[in-house]
N, C-alpha and C positions, 0 to 999 in steps of 0.2 A: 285728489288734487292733480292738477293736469302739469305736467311736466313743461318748463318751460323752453321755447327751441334755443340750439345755440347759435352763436353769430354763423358759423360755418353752415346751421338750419338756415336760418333764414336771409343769406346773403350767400350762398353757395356760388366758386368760382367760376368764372366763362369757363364752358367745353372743350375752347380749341385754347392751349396753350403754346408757344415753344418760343424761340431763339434763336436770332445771328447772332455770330460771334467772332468779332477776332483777336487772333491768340498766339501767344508764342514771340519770346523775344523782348518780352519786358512789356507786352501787347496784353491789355484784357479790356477789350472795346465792347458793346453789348446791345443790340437791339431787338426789346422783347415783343413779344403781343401776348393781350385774353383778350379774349372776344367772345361774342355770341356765337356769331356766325364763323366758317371755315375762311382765312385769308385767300383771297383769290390773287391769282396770278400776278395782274398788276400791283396791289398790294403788296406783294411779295417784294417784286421788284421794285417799288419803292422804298421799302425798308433796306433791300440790300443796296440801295443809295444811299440810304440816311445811313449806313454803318460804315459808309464808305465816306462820309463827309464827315465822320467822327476819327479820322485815322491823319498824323500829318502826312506829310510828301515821303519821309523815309519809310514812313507805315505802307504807305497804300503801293508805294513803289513792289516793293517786296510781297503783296498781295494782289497786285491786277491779273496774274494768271488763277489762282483762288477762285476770286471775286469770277470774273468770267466764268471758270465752271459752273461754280454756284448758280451764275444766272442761265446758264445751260441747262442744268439740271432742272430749276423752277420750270423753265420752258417744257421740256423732257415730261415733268411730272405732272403740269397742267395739260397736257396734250392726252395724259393716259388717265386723266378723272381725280384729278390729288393724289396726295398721299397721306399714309394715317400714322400716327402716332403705333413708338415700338420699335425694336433695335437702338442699335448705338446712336448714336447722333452723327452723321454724315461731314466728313470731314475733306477737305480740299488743302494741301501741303500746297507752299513755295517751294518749287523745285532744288532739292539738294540740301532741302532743312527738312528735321525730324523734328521740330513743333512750332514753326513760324505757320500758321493755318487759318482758314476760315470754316467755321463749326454751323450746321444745320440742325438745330435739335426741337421736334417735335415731340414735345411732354407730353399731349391733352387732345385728344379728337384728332382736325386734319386740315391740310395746310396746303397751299399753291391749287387748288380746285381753278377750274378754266371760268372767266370774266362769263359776267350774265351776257347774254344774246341782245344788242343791243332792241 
């Protein structure tokens, strides 16, 4: 008798997983992806919009230098081919806090890949 697949068999998660996040200060904001394909840059950086439109005025005040990096870094890391899931999850502090932050975390495959050629 033939073994029957489990949901995990035959509905197996998207490759590319991960997460923004912001954190710290009574802050746990969260903007995930799965997907098939590797999020591309500009996707990237719409999400770190929409994680920024999920934050009020005192939230987002205390993370515009954050948020900046982060969109540095997308840029940075789509210039050099993505980057792939592994290590910590990449983190960007509010200057002179030890956990007010905004969290990059690549779970699953790979993520900020450079925008198709148009």
């Amino acid at each position: 008798m033939a073994k029957k697949p489990t949901d995990a068999e035959e509905n197996p998660p998207p490759p590319h997983r991960g997460r923004m996040q912001a954190q710290g200060g009574g802050t746990e904001k969260s903007e995930p992806w799965a997907q098939a394909t590797p999020p591309t840059k500009s996707e990237m950086l719409r999400m770190s919009y929409s994680l920024e439109s999920q934050l009020t005025a005192t939230e987002l005040e205390d993370r515009v230098d954050p948020l900046r990096k982060l969109r540095e870094f997308i840029e940075r890391a789509a210039k050099a081919g993505g980057i792939s899931a592994g290590g910590p999850p990449r983190s960007w502090y509010k200057r002179g806090s030890r956990d007010i932050r905004v969290d990059l975390e690549i779970i699953k495959g790979m993520a900020c890949v450079p925008d198709p050629s148009p």
